[in-house]
C-alpha positions as CSV (number, residue, x, y, z in Angstrom):
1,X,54.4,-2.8,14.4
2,X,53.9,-5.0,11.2
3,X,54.9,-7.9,13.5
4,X,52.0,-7.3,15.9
5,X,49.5,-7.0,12.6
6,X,50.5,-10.1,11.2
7,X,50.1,-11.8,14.8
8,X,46.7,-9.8,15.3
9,X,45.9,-11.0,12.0
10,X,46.4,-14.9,12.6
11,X,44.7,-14.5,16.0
12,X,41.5,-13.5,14.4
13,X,41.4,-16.0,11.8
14,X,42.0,-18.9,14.1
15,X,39.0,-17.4,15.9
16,X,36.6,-17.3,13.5
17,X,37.6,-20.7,12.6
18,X,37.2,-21.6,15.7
19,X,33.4,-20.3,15.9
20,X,32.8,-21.4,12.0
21,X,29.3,-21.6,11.7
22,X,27.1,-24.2,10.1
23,X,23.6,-25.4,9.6
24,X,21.3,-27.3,11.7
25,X,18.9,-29.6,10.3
26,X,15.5,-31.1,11.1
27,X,13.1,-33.6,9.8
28,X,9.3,-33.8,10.4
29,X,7.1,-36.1,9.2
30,X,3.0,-36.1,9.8
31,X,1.9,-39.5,10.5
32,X,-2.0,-38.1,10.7
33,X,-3.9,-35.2,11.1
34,X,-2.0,-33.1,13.8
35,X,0.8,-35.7,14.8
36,X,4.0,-35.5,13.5
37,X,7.2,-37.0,14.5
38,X,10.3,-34.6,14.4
39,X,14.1,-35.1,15.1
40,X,17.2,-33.1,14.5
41,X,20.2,-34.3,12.1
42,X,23.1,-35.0,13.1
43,X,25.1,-32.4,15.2
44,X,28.3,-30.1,13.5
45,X,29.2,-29.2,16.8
46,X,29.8,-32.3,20.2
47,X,27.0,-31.0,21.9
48,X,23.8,-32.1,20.8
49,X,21.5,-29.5,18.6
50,X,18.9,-29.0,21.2
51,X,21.7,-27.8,23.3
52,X,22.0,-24.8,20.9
53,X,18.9,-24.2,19.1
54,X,15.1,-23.8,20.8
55,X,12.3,-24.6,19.0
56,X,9.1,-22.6,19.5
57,X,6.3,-24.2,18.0
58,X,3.0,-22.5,16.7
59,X,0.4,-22.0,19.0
60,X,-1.6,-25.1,19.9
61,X,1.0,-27.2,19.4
62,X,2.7,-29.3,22.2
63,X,5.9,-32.1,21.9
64,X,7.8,-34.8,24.5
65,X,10.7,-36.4,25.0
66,X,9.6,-38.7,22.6
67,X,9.9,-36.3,20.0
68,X,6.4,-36.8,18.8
69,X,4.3,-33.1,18.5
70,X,0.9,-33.2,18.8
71,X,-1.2,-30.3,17.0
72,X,-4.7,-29.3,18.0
73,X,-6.1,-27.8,14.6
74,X,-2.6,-28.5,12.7
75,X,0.9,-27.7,12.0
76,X,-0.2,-23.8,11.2
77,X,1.3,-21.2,12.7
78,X,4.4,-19.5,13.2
79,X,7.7,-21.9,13.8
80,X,10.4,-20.0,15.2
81,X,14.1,-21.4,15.9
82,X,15.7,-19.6,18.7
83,X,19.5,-19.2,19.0
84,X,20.5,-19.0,15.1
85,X,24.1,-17.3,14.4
86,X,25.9,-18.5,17.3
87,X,27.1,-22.0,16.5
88,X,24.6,-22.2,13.7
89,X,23.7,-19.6,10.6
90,X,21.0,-21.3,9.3
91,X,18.3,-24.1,10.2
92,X,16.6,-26.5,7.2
93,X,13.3,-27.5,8.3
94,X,11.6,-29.8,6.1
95,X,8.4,-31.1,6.2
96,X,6.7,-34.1,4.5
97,X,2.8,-34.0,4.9
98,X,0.6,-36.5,5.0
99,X,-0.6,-36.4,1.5
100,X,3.0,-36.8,0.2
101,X,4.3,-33.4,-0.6
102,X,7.4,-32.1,1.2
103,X,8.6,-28.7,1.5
104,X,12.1,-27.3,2.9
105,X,12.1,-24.2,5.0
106,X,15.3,-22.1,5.5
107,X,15.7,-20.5,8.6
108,X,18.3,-17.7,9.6
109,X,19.4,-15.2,12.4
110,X,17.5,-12.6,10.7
111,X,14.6,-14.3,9.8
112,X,14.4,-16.9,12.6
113,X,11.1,-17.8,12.1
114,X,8.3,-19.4,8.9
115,X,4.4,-19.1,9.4
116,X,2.9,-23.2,8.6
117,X,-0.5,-23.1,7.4
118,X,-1.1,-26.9,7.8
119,X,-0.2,-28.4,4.6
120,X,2.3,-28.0,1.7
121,X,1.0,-25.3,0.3
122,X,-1.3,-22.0,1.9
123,X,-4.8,-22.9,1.1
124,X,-6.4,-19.4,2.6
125,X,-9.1,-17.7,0.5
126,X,-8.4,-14.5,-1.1
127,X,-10.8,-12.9,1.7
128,X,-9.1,-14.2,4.4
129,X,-5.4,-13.0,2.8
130,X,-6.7,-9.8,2.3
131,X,-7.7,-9.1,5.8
132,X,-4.5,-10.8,7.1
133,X,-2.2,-8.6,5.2
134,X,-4.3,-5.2,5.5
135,X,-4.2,-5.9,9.0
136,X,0.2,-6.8,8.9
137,X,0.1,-3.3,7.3
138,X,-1.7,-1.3,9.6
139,X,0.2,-3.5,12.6
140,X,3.5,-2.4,10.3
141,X,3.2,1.5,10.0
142,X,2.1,1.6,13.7
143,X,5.0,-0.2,15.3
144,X,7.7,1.6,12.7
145,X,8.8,4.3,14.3
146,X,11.1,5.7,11.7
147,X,8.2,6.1,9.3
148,X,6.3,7.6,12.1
149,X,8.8,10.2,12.4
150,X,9.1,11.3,9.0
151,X,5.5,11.5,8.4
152,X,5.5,14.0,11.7
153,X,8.1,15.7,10.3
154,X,6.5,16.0,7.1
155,X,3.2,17.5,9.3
156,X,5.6,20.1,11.2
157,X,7.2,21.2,7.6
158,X,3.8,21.6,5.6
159,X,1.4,22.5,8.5
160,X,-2.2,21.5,8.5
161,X,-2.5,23.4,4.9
162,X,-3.9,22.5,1.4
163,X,-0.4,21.7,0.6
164,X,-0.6,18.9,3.3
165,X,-3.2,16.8,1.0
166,X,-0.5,17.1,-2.4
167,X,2.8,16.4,0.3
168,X,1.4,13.0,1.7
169,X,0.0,11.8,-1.4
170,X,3.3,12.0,-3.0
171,X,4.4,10.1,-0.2
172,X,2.2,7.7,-1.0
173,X,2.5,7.4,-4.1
174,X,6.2,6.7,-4.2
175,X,6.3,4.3,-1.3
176,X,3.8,2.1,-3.4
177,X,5.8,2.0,-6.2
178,X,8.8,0.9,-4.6
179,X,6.9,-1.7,-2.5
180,X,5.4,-3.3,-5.2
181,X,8.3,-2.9,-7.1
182,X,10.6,-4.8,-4.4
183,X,7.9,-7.1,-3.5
184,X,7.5,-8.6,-7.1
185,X,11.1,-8.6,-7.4
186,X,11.9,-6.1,-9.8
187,X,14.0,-4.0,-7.5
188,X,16.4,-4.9,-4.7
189,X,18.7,-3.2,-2.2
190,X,21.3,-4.0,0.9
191,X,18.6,-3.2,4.1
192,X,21.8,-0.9,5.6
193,X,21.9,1.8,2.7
194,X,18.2,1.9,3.1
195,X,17.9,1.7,6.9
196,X,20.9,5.1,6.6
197,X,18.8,7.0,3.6
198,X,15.7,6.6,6.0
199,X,17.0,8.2,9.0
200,X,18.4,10.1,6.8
201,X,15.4,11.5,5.5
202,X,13.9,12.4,9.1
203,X,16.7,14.4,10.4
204,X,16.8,16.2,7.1
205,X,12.9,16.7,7.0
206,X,13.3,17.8,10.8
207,X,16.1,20.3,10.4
208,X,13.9,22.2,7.3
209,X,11.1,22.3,9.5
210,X,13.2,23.7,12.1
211,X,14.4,26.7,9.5
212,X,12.5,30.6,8.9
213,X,14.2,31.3,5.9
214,X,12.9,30.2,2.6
215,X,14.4,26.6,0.7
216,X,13.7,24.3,-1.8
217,X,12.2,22.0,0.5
218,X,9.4,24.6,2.0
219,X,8.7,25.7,-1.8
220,X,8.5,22.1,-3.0
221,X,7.8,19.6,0.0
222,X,5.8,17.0,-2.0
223,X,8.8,16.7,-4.3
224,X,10.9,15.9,-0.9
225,X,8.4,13.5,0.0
226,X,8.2,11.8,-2.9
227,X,11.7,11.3,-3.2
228,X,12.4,9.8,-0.1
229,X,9.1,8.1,-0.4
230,X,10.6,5.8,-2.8
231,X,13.4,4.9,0.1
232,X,10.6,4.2,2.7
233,X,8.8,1.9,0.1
234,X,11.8,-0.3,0.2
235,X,11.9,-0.3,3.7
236,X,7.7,-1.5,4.2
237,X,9.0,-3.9,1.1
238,X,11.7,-5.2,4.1
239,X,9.2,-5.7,6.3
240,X,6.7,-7.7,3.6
241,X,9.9,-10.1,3.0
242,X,10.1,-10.9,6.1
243,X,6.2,-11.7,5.9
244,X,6.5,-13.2,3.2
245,X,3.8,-13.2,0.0
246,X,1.1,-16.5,-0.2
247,X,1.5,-18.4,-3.0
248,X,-1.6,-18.6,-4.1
249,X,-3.7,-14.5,-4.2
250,X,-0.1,-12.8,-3.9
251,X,-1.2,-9.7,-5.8
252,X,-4.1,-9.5,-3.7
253,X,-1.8,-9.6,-0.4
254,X,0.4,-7.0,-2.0
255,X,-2.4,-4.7,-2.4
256,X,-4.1,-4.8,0.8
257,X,-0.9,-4.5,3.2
258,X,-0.1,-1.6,0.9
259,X,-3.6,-0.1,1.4
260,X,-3.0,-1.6,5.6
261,X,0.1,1.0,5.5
262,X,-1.9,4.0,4.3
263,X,-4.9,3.2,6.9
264,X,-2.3,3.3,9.6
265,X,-0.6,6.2,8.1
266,X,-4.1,8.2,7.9
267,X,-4.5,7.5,11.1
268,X,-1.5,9.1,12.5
269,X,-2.4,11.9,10.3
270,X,-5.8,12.9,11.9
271,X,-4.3,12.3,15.6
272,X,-1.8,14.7,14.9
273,X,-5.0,17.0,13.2
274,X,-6.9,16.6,16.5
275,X,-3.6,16.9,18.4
276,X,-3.3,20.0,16.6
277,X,-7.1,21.5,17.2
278,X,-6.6,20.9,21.0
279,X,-3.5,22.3,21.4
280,X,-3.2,25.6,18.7
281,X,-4.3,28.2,21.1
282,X,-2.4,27.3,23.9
283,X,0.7,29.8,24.9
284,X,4.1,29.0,24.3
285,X,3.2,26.0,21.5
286,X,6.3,27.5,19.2
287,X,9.1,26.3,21.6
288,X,7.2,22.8,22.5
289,X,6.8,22.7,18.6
290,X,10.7,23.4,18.2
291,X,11.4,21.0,21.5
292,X,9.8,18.0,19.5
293,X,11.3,19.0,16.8
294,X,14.9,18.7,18.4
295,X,13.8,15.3,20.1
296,X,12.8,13.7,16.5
297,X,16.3,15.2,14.8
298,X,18.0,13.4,18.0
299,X,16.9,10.2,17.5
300,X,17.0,10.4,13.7
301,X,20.7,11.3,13.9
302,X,21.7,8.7,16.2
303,X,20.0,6.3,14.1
304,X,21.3,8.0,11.0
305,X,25.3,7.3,12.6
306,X,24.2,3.7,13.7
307,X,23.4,2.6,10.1
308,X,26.4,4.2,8.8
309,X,28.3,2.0,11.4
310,X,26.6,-1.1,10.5
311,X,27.2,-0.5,6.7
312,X,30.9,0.0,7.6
C-alpha cells in the first residue's frame, strides 16, 4: 500500500510539472490618439500565445492581423483576457501612452479582466465616479443572490414589524463598516471562509425563522444581523476589489457604491412589503411561507457544503 502512495505521489508531481503554469505577456504602445500597436512576448509554451489566450477588447475597439488596434473614442473600456489558468496564471499588460507614461496591468484567472479609461491614469470627475459606482452597487446587491437571501430571511424572522426598521439598520450598519474597512485596506480575509460564514448565515437565519419556540435570535434579531452583517461587508468589499477603486475621488467611490448597495437593498425590502400586502389574506400563506422557507435553507446549505469543500 505504501508502495502505490509513493508511486501515486510521483505520478502527480510529474503532472503538475507537466502543466506548470506561467505568465503571458503583452506590449501596447499608442502611436496617436486611438491607434496603438500591440504584440505578445515571447511564448513559455511551443504554441504561440494567441493559441492559448483571447483577447477581448473594450467596446469600440477593433484589431488585424497586423496587430495594429484601432479605437473609436480610445483605449477605455474593459480589457478582458480569456483562457487564464490553463497554460497561463497570469497575463502582464502594459501600456505606454502617448504622452509617455506607462502602466503594467496584472491579469489573473479570477480577475481576468482591467477597465482602461484612455490614458495612464482615470481622469473621470467626482460626478461621474459617483454615479458609476452607485450604480455597480445597486447592479451588485441585485445580482447577489446570497445577500438577497439573507436579507429575505431576515424579513421572514422579524416580520413587517417595528423591529424590522432596528434589524436592517444593524445590517447596514455593520456591512459598511466592514466594506470600508476592507476597501481602504485595513481588514483582509481568504474569500472561502467568508463565502462559508455567508451561507452560513442564511441557512442559520432560515432555520430560526422556521422555529415557534422562543431563542436568542427572535429576542435579539438586530444583534444577529449585525453580526453577520460584518461577514456580508467583506463579501460587497470582494466584489469592490474586483471593481476596483479610481485613483483619483476613491473615497467618493467608496461611499456611493456603499449607499448603491443600500438603494438595492431598500428596494428588495419594499417588494417583499408589497409582496406582503397582496398576499397576507390569502388562505394557506403559512405553508407557502414555510415552503420558501425550506427552498432558501436548501440552497444555502448546499452552498454552505460547497464553500467548505473549496476551503478544504
Amino acid at each position: 500500500m505504501r508502495a502505490w502512495f509513493v508511486a501515486l505521489a510521483l505520478l502527480l508531481a510529474g503532472s503538475a510539472a507537466a502543466h506548470e503554469m506561467t505568465t503571458a505577456e503583452m506590449r501596447m504602445r499608442e502611436m496617436a490618439s486611438g491607434q496603438l500597436l500591440w504584440s505578445w512576448g515571447v511564448p513559455a509554451q511551443g504554441q504561440p500565445i494567441d493559441a492559448e489566450l483571447t483577447m477581448h477588447w473594450p467596446e469600440g475597439c477593433a484589431t488585424g492581423d497586423d496587430r495594429a488596434l484601432a479605437c473609436a473614442n480610445g483605449l477605455q473600456g474593459v480589457l478582458e483576457v480569456e483562457g487564464l489558468g490553463r497554460s497561463y496564471s497570469a497575463a502582464i499588460i502594459t501600456i505606454r501612452w502617448k504622452s509617455g507614461e506607462e502602466r503594467a496591468y496584472t491579469l489573473t484567472s479570477s480577475r481576468p479582466s482591467v477597465r482602461l479609461y484612455g490614458g495612464a491614469e482615470d481622469t473621470r470627475a467626482a460626478w461621474d465616479v459617483a454615479v458609476a459606482y452607485g450604480l455597480l452597487g445597486v447592479e451588485h446587491i441585485l445580482s447577489g443572490f446570497d445577500h438577497l437571501l439573507f436579507v429575505i430571511s431576515l424579513l421572514f424572522l422579524v416580520g413587517f414589524q417595528r423591529r424590522l426598521v432596528a434589524t436592517i439598520t444593524a445590517f447596514t450598519l455593520a456591512h459598511s463598516v466592514t466594506l470600508a474597512a476592507s476597501a481602504l485596506g485595513a481588514l483582509s480575509l481568504r474569500p472561502p471562509p467568508v463565502e462559508a460564514t455567508i451561507a452560513l448565515s442564511i441557512l442559520l437565519v432560515a432555520g430560526e425563522a422556521l422555529k415557534r419556540q422562543d431563542s436568542v435570535t427572535r429576542r435579539w434579531p438586530a444583534v444577529v444581523a449585525f453580526l453577520f452583517g460584518l461577514v456580508h461587508g467583506l463579501g460587497f468589499a470582494g466584489a469592490l476589489a474586483e471593481i476596483g477603486l479610481p485613483a483619483r475621488h476613491a473615497n467618493i467611490a467608496l461611499l456611493t457604491f456603499n449607499l448603491g448597495v443600500e438603494a438595492g437593498q431598500l428596494l428588495v425590502v419594499s417588494a417583499c412589503g408589497l409582496l406582503f400586502l397582496a398576499v397576507r389574506r390569502l388562505p394557506k400563506l403559512e405553508p407557502a411561507r414555510q415552503v420558501a422557507l425550506y427552498a432558501i435553507g436548501s440552497i444555502a446549505a448546499f452552498w454552505t457544503i460547497s464553500c467548505l469543500v473549496a476551503i478544504a
